[in-house]
C-alpha positions as CSV (number, residue, x, y, z in Angstrom):
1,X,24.9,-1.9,7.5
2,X,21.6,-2.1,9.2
3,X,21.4,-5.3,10.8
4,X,19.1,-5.8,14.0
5,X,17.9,-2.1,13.2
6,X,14.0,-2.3,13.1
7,X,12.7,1.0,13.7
8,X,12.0,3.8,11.7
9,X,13.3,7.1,12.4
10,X,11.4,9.0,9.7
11,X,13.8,11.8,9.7
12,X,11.9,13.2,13.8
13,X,13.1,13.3,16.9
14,X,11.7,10.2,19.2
15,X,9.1,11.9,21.0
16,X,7.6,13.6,17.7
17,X,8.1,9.9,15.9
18,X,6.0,8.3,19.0
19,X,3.5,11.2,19.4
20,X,2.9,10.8,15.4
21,X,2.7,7.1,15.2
22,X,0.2,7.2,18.5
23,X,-2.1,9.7,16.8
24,X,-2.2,7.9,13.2
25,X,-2.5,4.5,15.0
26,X,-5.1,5.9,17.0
27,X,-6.9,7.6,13.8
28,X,-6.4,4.1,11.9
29,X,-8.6,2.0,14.7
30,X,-11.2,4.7,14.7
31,X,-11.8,5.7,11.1
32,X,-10.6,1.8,9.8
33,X,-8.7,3.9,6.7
34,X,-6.4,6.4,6.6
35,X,-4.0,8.3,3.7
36,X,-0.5,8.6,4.7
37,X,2.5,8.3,3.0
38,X,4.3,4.7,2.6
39,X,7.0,5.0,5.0
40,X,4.2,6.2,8.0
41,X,1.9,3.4,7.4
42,X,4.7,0.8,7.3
43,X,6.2,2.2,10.7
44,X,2.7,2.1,12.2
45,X,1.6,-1.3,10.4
46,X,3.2,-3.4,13.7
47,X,1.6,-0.7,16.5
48,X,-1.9,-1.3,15.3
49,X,-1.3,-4.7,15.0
50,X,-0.1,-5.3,18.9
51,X,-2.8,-2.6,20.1
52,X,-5.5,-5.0,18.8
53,X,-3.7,-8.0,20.5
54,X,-3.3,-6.2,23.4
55,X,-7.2,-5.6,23.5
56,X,-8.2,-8.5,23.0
57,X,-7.3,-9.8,26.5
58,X,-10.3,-7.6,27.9
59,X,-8.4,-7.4,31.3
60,X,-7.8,-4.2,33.8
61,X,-4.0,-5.0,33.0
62,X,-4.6,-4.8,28.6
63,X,-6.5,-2.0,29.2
64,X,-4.0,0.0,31.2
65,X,-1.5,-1.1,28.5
66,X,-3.4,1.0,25.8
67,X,-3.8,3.7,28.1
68,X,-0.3,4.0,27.9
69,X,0.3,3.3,24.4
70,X,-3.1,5.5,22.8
71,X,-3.9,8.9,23.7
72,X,-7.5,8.4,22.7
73,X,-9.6,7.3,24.4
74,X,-12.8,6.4,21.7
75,X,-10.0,4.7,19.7
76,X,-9.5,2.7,23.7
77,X,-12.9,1.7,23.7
78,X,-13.4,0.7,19.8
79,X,-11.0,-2.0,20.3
80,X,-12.5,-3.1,23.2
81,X,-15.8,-3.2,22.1
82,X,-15.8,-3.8,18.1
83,X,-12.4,-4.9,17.1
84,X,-11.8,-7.3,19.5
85,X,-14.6,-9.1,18.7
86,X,-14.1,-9.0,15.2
87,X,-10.5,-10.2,15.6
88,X,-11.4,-12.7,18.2
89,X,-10.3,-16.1,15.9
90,X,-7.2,-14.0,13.9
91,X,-3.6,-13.6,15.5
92,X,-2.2,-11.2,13.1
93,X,-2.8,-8.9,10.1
94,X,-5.5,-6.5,11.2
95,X,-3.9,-3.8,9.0
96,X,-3.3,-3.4,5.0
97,X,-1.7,-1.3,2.6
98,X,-3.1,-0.4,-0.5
99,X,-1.2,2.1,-2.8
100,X,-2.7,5.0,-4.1
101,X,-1.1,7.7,-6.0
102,X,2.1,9.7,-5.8
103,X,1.8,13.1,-4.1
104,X,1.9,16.1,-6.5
105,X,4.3,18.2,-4.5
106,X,7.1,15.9,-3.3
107,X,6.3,12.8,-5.4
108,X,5.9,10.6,-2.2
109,X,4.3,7.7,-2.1
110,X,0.5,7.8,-0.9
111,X,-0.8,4.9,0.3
112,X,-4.5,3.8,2.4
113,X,-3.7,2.0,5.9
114,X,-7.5,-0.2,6.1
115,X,-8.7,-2.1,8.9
116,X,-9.3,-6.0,7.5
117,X,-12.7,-7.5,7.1
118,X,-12.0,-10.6,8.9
């Protein structure tokens, strides 16, 4: 039974898992949409989701936190300057997932991570 288990191991080791769920959060804040498969964009859903909270603080401390959590730095600096203003009067939800098509090789699930319009 799975009870109290709320990661997702997407069949990787943990520091491929991280390294790939840093790089497609990061790609998610800077292109606002990305195509991924359904289990990647619901394991990355709740990472966007606290980066944006995180930079909405605007502090030396929130901006060492995504220094640490991002490895990009123009993702870094769109949530400082553009999301956090957008985002400035919502707590949650930044993210969606819209379904897509089924790939043609492996008949996964594809499915577009978007940014929110407010």
């Amino acid at each position: 039974m799975r009870h109290l288990v709320k990661k997702h191991k997407l069949n990787k080791a943990k520091s491929h898992r991280e390294a790939m769920l840093k790089n497609l959060a990061a790609q998610v804040i800077q292109y606002e949409h990305v195509d991924t498969t359904s289990a990647k964009a619901k394991a990355v859903l709740p990472l966007i989701d606290k980066m944006i909270n995180i930079g909405k603080k605007n502090n030396i401390q929130s901006i060492r936190r995504l220094h640490q959590k991002l490895y990009d730095e123009l993702a870094i600096k769109k949530i400082q300057d553009v999301l956090a203003k957008r985002y400035e009067n919502k707590n949650s939800g930044y993210a969606s997932i819209i379904k897509i098509k089924n790939r043609s090789g492996d008949n996964a699930q594809i499915v577009r991570i978007m940014l929110t319009e407010e």
